[in-house]
PyMOL commands that place a pseudoatom at each C-alpha (Angstrom):
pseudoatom trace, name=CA, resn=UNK, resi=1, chain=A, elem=C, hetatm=0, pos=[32.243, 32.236, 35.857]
pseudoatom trace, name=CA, resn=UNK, resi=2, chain=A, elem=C, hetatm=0, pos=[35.476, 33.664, 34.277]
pseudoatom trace, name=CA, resn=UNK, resi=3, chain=A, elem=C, hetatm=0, pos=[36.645, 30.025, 32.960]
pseudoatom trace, name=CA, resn=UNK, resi=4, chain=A, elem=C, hetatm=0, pos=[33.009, 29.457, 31.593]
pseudoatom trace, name=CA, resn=UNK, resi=5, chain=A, elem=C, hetatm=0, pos=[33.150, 32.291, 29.442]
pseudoatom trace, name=CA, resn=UNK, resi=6, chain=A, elem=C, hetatm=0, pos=[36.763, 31.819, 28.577]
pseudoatom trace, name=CA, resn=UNK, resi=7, chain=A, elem=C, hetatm=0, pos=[35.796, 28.558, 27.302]
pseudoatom trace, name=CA, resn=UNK, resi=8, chain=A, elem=C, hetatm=0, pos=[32.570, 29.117, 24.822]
pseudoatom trace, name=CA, resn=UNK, resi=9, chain=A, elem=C, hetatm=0, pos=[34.632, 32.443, 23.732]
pseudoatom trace, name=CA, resn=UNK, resi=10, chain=A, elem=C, hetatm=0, pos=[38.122, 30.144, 23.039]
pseudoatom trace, name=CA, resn=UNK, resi=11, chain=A, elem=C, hetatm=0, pos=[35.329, 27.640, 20.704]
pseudoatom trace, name=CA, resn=UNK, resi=12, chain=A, elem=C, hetatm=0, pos=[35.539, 24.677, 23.589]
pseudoatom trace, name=CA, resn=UNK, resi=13, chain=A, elem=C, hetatm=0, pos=[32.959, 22.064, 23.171]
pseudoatom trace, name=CA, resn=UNK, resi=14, chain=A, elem=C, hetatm=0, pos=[30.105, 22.335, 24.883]
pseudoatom trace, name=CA, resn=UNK, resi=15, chain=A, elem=C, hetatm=0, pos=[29.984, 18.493, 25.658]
pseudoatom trace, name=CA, resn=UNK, resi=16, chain=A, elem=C, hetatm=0, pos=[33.304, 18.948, 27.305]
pseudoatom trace, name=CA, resn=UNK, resi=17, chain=A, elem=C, hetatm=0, pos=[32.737, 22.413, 29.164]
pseudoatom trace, name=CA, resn=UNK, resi=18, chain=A, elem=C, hetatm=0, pos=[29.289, 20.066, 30.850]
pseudoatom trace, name=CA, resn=UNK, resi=19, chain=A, elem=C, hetatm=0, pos=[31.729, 17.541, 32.128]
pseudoatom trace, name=CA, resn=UNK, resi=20, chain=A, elem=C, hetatm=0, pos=[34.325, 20.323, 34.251]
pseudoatom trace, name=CA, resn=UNK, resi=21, chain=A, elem=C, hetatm=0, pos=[31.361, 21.739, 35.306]
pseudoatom trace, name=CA, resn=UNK, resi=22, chain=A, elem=C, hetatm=0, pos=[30.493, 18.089, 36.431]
pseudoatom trace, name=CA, resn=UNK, resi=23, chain=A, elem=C, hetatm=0, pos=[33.629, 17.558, 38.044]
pseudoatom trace, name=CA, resn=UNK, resi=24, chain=A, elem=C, hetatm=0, pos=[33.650, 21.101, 39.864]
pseudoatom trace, name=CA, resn=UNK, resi=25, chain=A, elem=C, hetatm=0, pos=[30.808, 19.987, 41.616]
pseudoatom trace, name=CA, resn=UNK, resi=26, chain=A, elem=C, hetatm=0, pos=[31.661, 16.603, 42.489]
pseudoatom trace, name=CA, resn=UNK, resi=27, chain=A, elem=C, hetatm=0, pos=[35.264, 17.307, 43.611]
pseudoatom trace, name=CA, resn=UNK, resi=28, chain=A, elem=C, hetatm=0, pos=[35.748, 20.809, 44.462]
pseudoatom trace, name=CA, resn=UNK, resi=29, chain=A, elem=C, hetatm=0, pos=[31.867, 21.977, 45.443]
pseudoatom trace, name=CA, resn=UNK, resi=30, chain=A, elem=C, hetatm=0, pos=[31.784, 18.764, 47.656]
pseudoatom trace, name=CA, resn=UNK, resi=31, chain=A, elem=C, hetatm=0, pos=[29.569, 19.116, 50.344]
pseudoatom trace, name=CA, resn=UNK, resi=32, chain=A, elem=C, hetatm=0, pos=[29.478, 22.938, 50.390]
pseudoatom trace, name=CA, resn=UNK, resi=33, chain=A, elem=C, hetatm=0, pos=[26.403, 22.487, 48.545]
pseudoatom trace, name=CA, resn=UNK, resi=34, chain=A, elem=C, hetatm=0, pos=[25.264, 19.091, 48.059]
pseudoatom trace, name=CA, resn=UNK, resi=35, chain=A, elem=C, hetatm=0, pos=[22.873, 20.065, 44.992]
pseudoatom trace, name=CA, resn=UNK, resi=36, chain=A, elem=C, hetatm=0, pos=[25.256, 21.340, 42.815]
pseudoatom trace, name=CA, resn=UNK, resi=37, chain=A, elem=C, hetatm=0, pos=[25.668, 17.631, 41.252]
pseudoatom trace, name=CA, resn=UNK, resi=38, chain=A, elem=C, hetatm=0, pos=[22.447, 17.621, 40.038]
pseudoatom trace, name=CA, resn=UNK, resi=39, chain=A, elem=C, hetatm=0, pos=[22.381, 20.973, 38.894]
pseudoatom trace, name=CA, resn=UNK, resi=40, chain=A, elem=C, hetatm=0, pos=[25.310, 20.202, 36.830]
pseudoatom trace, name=CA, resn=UNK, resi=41, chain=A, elem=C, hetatm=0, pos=[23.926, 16.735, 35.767]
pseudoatom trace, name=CA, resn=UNK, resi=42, chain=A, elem=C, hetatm=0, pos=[20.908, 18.686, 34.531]
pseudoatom trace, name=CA, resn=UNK, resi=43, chain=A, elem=C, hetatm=0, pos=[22.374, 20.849, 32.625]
pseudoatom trace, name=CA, resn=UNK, resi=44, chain=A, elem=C, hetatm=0, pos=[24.642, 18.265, 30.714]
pseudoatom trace, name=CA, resn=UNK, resi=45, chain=A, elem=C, hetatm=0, pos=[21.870, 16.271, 29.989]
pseudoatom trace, name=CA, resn=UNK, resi=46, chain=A, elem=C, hetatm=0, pos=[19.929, 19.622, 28.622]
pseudoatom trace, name=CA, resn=UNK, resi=47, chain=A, elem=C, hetatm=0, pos=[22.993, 20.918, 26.802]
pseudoatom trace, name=CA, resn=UNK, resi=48, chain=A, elem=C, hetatm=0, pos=[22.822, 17.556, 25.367]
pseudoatom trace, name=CA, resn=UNK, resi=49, chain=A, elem=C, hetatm=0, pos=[19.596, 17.185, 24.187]
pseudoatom trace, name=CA, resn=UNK, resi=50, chain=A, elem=C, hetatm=0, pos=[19.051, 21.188, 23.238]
pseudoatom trace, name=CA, resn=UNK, resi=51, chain=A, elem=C, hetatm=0, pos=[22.233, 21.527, 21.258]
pseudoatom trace, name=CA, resn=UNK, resi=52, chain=A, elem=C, hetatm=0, pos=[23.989, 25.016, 20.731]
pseudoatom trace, name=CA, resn=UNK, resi=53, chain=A, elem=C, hetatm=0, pos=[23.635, 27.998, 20.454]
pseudoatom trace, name=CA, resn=UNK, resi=54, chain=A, elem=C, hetatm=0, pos=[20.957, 28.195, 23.160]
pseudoatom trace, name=CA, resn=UNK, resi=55, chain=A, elem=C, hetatm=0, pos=[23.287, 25.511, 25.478]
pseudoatom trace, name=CA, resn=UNK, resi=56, chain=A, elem=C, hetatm=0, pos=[24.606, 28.506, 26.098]
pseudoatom trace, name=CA, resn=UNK, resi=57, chain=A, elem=C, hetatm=0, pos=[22.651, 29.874, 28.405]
pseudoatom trace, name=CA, resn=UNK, resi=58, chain=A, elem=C, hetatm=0, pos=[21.660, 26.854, 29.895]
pseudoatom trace, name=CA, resn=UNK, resi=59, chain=A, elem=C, hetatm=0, pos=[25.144, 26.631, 30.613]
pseudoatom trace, name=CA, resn=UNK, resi=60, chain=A, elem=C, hetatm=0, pos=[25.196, 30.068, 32.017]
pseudoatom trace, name=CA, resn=UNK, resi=61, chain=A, elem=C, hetatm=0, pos=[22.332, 29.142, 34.687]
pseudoatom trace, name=CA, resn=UNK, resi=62, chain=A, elem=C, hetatm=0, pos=[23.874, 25.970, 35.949]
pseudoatom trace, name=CA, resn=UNK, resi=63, chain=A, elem=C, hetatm=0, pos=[27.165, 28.104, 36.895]
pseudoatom trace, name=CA, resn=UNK, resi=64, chain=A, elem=C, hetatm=0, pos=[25.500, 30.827, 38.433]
pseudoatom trace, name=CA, resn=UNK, resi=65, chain=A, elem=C, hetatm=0, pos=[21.997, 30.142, 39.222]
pseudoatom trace, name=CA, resn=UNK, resi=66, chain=A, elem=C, hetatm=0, pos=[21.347, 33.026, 41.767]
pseudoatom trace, name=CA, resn=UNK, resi=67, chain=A, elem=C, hetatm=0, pos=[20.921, 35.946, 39.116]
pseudoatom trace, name=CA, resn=UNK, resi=68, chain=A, elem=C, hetatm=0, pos=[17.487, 36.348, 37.595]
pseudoatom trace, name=CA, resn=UNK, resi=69, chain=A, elem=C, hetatm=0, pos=[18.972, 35.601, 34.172]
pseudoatom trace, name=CA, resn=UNK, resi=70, chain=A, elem=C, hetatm=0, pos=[22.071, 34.163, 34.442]
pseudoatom trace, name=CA, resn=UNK, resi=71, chain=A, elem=C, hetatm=0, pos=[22.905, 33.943, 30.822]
pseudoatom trace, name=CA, resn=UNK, resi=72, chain=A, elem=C, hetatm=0, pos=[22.712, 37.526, 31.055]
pseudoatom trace, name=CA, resn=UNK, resi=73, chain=A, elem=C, hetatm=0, pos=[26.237, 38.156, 31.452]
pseudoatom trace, name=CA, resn=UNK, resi=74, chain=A, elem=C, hetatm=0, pos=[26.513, 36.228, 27.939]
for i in range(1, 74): cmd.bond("trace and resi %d" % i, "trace and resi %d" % (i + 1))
show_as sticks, trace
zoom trace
């Protein structure tokens, strides 16, 4: 979660910020949780199509998708 919001606050792409958090879950989530991939797809695809600034915070739910609101800690 720290890198996430290193990255919007340093100005990072959104675009490219979508594709670690594609990679994350392909390479180092593996099969620890096998639905992280599509969680991650989703939210590139959303990111995508919504545009900033409310990518945001569906950034902020694909990465941690256990709190009630997790764009909360935006």
């Amino acid at each position: 979660m720290d890198l996430f919001e290193y990255m919007l606050a340093a100005g990072e792409d959104v675009k490219y910020i979508a594709r670690r958090m594609l990679v994350a879950a392909s390479e180092e989530v593996g099969n620890a949780d096998p639905m992280a991939i599509c969680v991650a797809a989703s939210a590139a695809v959303a990111v995508e199509r919504v545009g900033m600034p409310e990518g945001r915070k569906i950034l902020a739910q694909a990465v941690s998708p256990r709190r009630d609101k997790g764009y909360d800690i935006l």
